[in-house]
C-alpha positions in Angstrom: 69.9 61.3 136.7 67.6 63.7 135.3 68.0 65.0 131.8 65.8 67.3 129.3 65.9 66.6 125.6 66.4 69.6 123.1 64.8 70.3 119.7 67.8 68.8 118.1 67.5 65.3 120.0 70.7 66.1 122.4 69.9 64.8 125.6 71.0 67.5 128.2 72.3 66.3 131.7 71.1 68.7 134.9 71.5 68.2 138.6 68.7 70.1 140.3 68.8 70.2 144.0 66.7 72.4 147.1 63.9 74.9 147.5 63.5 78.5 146.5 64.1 80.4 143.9 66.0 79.1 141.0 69.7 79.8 140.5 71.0 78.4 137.8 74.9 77.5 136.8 77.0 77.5 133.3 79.8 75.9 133.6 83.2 76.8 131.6 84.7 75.3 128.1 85.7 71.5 128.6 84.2 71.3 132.3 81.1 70.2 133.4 78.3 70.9 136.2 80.6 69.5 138.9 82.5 72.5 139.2 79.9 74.1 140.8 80.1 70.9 144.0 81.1 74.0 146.7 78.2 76.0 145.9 75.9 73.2 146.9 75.3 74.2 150.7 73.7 77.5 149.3 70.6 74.6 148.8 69.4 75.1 152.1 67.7 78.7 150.9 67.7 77.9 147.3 66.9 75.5 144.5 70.3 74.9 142.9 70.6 73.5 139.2 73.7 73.0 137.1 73.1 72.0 133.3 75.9 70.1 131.6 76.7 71.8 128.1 76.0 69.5 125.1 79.2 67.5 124.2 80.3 68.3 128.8 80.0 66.1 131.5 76.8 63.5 131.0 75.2 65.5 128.4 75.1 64.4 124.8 77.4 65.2 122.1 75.8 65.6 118.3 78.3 65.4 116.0 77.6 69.1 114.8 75.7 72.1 116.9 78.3 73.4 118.8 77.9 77.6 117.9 76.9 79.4 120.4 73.6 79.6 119.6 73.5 76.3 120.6 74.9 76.1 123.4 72.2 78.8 124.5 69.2 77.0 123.1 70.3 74.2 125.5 69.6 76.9 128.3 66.4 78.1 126.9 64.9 74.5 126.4 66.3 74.0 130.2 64.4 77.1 131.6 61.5 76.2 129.1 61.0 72.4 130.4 61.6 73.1 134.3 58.8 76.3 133.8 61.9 78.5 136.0 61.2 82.0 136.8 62.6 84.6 138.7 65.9 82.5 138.3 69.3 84.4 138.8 72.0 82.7 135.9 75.6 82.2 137.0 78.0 81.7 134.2 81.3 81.0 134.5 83.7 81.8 131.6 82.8 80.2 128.5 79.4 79.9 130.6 79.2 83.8 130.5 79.2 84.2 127.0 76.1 81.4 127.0 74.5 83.5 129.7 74.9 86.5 127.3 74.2 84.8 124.2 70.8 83.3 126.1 69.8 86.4 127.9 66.9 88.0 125.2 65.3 84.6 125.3 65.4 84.4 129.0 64.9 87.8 129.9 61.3 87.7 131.2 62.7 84.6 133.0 65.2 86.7 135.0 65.9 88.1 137.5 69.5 89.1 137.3 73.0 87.4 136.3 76.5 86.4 138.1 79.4 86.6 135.2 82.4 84.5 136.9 85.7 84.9 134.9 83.8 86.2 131.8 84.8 88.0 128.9 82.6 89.3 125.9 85.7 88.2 123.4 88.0 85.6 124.3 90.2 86.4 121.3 92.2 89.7 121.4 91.1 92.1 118.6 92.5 95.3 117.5 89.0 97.1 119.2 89.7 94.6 122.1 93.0 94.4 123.6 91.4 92.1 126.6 91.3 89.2 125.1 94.3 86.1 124.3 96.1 86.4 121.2 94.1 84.7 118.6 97.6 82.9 117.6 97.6 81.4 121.3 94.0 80.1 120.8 94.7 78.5 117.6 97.8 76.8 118.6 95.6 75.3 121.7 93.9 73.9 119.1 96.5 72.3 117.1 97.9 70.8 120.8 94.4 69.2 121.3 95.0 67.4 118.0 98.2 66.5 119.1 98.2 65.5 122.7 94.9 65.8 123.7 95.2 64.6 127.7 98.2 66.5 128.2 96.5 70.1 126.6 93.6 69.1 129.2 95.9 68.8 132.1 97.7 71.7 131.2 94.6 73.8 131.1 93.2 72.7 133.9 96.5 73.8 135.9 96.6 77.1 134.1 93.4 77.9 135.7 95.0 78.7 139.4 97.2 81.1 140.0 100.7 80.4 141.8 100.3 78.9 145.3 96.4 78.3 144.8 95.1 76.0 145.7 96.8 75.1 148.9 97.0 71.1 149.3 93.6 70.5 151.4 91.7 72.9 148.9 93.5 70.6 146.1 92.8 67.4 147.1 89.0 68.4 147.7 88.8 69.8 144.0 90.3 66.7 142.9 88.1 64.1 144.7 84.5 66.5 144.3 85.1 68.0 140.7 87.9 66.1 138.7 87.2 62.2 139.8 83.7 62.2 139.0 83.7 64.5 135.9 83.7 63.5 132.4 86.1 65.3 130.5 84.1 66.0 126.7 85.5 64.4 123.7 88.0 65.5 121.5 86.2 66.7 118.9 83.3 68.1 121.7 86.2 70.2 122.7 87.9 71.1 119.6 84.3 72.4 118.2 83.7 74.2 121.9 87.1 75.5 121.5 86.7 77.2 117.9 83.1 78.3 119.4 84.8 80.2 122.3 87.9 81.7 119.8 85.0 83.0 117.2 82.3 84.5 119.4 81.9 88.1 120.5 79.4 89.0 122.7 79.9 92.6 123.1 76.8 93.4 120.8 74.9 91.9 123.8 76.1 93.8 126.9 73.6 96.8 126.3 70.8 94.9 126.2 70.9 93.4 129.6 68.7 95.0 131.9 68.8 93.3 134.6 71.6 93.2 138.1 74.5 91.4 136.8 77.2 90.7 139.5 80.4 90.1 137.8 83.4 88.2 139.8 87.1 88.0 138.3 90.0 87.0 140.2 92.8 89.4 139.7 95.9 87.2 138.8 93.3 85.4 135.9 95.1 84.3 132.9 92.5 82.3 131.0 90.1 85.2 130.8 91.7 88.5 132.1 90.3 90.8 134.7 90.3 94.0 132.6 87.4 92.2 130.3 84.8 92.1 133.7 86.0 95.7 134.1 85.2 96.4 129.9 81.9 94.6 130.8 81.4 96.6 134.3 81.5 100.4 131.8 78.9 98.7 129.4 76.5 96.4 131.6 73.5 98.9 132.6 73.1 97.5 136.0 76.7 95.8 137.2 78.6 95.7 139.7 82.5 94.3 140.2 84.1 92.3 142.9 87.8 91.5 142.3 89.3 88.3 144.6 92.6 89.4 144.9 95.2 86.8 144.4 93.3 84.7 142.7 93.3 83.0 139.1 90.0 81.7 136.7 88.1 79.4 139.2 87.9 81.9 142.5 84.4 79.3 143.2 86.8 76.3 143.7 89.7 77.8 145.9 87.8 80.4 147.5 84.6 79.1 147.7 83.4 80.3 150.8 84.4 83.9 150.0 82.7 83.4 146.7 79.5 81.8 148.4 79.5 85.2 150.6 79.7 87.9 147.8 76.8 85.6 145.7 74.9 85.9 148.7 74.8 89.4 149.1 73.8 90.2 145.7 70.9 87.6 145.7 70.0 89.6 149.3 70.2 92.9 146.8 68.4 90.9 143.7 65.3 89.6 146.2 65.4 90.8 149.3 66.5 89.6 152.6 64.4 86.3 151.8 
């Protein structure tokens, strides 16, 4: 079980699997690297690794460091002690804003990024209307203090839309992703949480110039479509894919749709390699 330590002694937790060129994974707020389990046949033309964030999954959890900032130091010190190059990021919701937070340091790293269910902003603001309601966010909060398991299982749920995923699709998610996952602590997640309410990453979207594939499903209610499409007018180089009909984790119930559109821009990013 391989791990990396960081500047601040938290011992981050990778799983690094296959040949090629890197492609890295982020995983979302109060998940961990096993979301990513039905990417892992894209290992047969790629060297797959998915970092658990500090205070997720196997990594450790300080009992301070959770701003952003940190979160993306644990990426750089991740690209910095692996030597990865060329490497395309995939982030998925709170994992985008790391990706975007991360990207100046990583930039000559780089060769493009994949935003899954991102936003620049996960708060609403009067000069962003695609965000939650900051009052929604902060009372998510207050229900982690309260009831801590049930807020988790009602989070997780929120994340598929009605009638995904079908009972196979579930059971798979449930036996590959939830059984052996580590849910973070409750004061990992309420720090992540505030993290995720406070940041805005929309100073950042100019700068990237690099591909950046962004992927949203279209009946989203975590992180909403329209915040890919604010991200689509202000990324240099991006291009959109909507999955129509589906919510905030179109990797999990659609992954083999999902495995098909990451393909093709990896074909665009390198090559037919």
């Amino acid at each position: 079980m391989p791990f990396i330590e960081t500047a601040d002694g938290v011992a981050i937790h990778y799983e690094d699997e296959g040949e090629g060129r890197p492609l890295v994974f982020v995983h979302g707020w109060a998940m961990s690297a096993r979301v990513w389990r039905f990417q892992k046949e894209l290992d047969a033309s790629r060297r797959l690794i998915a970092m658990d964030l500090r205070g997720h999954g196997q990594s450790g959890a300080p009992t301070d460091g959770y701003a952003m900032v940190d979160f993306a130091g644990d990426l750089v010190s991740l690209f910095t002690t692996l030597d990865l190059t060329d490497a395309v990021l995939v982030g998925w919701s709170m994992g985008a804003q790391v990706v975007l937070q991360a990207f100046s340091l990583l930039r000559s790293r780089l060769a493009g990024l994949v935003l899954v269910s991102g936003t620049p902003k996960f708060s609403a603001a009067g000069d962003y209307p695609f965000g939650l309601p900051l009052v929604d966010v902060k009372g998510m909060g207050l229900r982690l203090r309260r009831d801590y398991q049930k807020t988790m299982g009602d989070f997780f749920r929120g994340m598929f839309a009605d009638g995904e995923p079908d009972r196979e699709q579930y059971q798979r998610i449930v036996h590959e992703i939830v059984m052996g996952g580590r849910s973070p602590g409750a004061e990992a997640a309420r720090r992540s949480l505030q993290t995720l309410a406070d940041a805005d990453l929309r100073p950042q979207l100019g700068l990237v110039d690099r591909p950046v594939l962004l992927v949203h499903g279209s009946r989203d209610a975590i992180c909403l479509p329209a915040a890919s499409q604010y991200m689509a007018e202000r990324l240099p180089m991006a291009r959109l894919r909507i999955i129509e009909g589906s919510g905030h984790a179109p990797f999990m119930v659609r992954p083999a749709e999902f495995n098909d559109i990451l393909l093709d821009f990896l074909r665009s990013v390198y090559g037919r390699d």
